[in-house]
C-alpha positions as CSV (number, residue, x, y, z in Angstrom):
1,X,88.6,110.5,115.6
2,X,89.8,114.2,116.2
3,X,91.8,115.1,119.3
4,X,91.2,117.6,121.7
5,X,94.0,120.0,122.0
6,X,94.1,122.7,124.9
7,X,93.8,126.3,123.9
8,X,97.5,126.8,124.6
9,X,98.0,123.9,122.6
10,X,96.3,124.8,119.4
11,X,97.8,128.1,119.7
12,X,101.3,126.6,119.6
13,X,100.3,124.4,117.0
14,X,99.3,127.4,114.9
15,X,102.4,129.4,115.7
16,X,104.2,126.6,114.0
17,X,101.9,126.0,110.8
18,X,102.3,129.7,110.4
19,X,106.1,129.5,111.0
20,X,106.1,126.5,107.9
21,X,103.5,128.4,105.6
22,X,106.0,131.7,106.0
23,X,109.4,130.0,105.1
24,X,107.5,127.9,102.3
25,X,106.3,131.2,100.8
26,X,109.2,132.7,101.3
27,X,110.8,129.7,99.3
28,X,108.7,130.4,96.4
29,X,106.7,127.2,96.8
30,X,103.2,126.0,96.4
31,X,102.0,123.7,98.7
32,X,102.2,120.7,96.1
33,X,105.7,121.1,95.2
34,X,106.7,121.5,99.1
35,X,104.6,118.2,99.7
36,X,106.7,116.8,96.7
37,X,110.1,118.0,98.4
38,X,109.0,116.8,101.9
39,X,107.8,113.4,100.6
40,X,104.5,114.0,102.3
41,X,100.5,114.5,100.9
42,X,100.0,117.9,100.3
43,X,97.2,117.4,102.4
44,X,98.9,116.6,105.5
45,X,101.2,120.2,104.8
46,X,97.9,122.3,104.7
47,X,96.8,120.7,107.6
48,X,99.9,121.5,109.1
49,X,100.2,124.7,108.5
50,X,96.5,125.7,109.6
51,X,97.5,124.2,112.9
52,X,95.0,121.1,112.8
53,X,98.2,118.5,113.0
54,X,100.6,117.5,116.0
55,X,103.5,117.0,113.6
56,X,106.1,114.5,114.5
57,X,109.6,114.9,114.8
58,X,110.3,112.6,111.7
59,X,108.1,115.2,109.3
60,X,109.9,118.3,110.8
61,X,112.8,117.3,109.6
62,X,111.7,116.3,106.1
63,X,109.8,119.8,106.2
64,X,113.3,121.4,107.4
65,X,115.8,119.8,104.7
66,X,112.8,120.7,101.7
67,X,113.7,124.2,103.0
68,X,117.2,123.7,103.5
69,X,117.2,125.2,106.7
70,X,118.0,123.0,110.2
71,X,115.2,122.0,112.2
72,X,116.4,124.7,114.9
73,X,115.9,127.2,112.5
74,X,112.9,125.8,111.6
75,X,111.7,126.4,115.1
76,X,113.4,129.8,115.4
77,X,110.4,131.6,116.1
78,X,110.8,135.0,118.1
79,X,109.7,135.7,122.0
80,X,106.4,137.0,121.2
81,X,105.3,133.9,119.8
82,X,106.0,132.1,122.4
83,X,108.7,129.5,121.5
């Protein structure tokens, strides 16, 4: 059962997933060891960070303490992106 997300919609979704993929590279992490961290499936992070999941509130958090960053940091993303 897939939703339909509005073009706007995916695109914030992506900017996101993008935003988690950069910081968890720039953490020196593979996606299984970040999963590991966040205490999710490594699935579920690929999925995020290619933009197919509406993350919850709950998982940005575990997402922002694997990094050791705060959640507004997390979401710290410039103008151009929309944010």
């Amino acid at each position: 059962m897939g939703v339909d997300y509005t073009k706007e919609e995916k695109n914030f979704l992506e900017r996101i997933g993008n935003r988690i993929r950069e910081l968890r590279i720039k953490a020196d992490l593979s996606q299984e060891k970040f999963a590991f961290a966040c205490n999710l499936d490594r699935t579920y992070i690929g999925s995020v960070e290619r933009g197919e999941r509406n993350i919850s509130a709950l998982n940005l958090r575990k997402i922002a303490k694997a990094l050791n960053i705060s959640t507004s940091d997390l979401l710290n993303m410039n103008k151009e992106q929309g944010i």
